[in-house]
C-alpha positions as CSV (number, residue, x, y, z in Angstrom):
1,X,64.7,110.2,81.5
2,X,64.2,111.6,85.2
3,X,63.8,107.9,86.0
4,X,67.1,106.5,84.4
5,X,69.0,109.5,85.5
6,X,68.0,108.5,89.5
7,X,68.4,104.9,88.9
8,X,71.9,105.4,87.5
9,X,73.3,107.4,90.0
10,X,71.2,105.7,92.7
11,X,73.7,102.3,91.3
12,X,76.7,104.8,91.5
13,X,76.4,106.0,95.2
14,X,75.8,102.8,96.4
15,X,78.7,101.4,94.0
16,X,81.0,104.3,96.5
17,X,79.6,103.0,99.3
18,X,80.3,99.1,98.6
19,X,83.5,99.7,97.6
20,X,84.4,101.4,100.7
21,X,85.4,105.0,98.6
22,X,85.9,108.2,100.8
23,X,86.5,110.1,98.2
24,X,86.2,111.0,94.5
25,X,89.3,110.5,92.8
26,X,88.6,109.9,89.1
27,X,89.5,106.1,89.7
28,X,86.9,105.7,92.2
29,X,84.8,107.3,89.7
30,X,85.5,104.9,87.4
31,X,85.1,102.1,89.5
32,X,82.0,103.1,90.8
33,X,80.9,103.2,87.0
34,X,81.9,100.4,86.5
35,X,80.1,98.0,89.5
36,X,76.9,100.5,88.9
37,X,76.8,99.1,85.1
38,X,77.6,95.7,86.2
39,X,74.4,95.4,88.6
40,X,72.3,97.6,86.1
41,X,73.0,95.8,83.0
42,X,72.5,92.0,81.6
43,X,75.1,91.4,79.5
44,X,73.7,89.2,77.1
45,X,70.7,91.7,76.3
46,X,73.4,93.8,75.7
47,X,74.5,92.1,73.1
48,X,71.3,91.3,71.2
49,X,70.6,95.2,71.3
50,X,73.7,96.0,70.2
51,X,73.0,93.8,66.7
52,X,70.2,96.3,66.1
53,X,70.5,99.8,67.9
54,X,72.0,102.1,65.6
55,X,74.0,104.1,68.2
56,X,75.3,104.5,71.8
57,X,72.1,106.8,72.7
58,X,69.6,104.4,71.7
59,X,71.5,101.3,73.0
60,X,71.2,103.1,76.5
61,X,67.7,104.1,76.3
62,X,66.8,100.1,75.5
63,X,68.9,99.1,78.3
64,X,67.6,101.8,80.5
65,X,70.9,103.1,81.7
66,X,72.8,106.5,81.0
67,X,74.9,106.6,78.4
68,X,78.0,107.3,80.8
69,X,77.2,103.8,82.4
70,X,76.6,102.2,79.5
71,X,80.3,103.4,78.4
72,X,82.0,102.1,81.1
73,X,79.8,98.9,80.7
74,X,81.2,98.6,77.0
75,X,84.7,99.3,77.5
76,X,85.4,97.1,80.1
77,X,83.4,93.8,78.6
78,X,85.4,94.8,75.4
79,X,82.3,95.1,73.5
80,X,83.1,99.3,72.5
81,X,84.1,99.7,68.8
């Protein structure tokens, strides 16, 4: 998990950094969530794993992303029940 963990918020920093944050407010947060998920997650694979994984947990661990990213992923493609 050491791996995902570093990739994820490897995405996240340099999500900041593209989108020109200075600070952390909790809608930069958000935002840098959001573009982190976008570049660490293909949205049709998404899909297919979702017809099959029987929870958030093991959705994330197929897509290897943390389950915070893979939150923010499924909220905003409206794909979160």
């Amino acid at each position: 998990m050491r791996a995902v963990h570093d990739r994820c918020a490897l995405a996240h920093e340099l999500a900041h950094a593209a989108l020109g944050h200075r600070d952390d407010r909790p809608k930069h947060e958000m935002q840098a969530d959001f573009l982190a998920a976008h570049n660490l997650i293909d949205a049709d694979k998404c899909r297919e794993a979702i017809k099959w994984a029987p929870d958030v947990g093991r959705l994330a661990t197929e897509l290897d992303v943390s389950t915070r990213l893979l939150m923010a992923f499924l909220h905003h493609n409206k794909m979160a029940s």
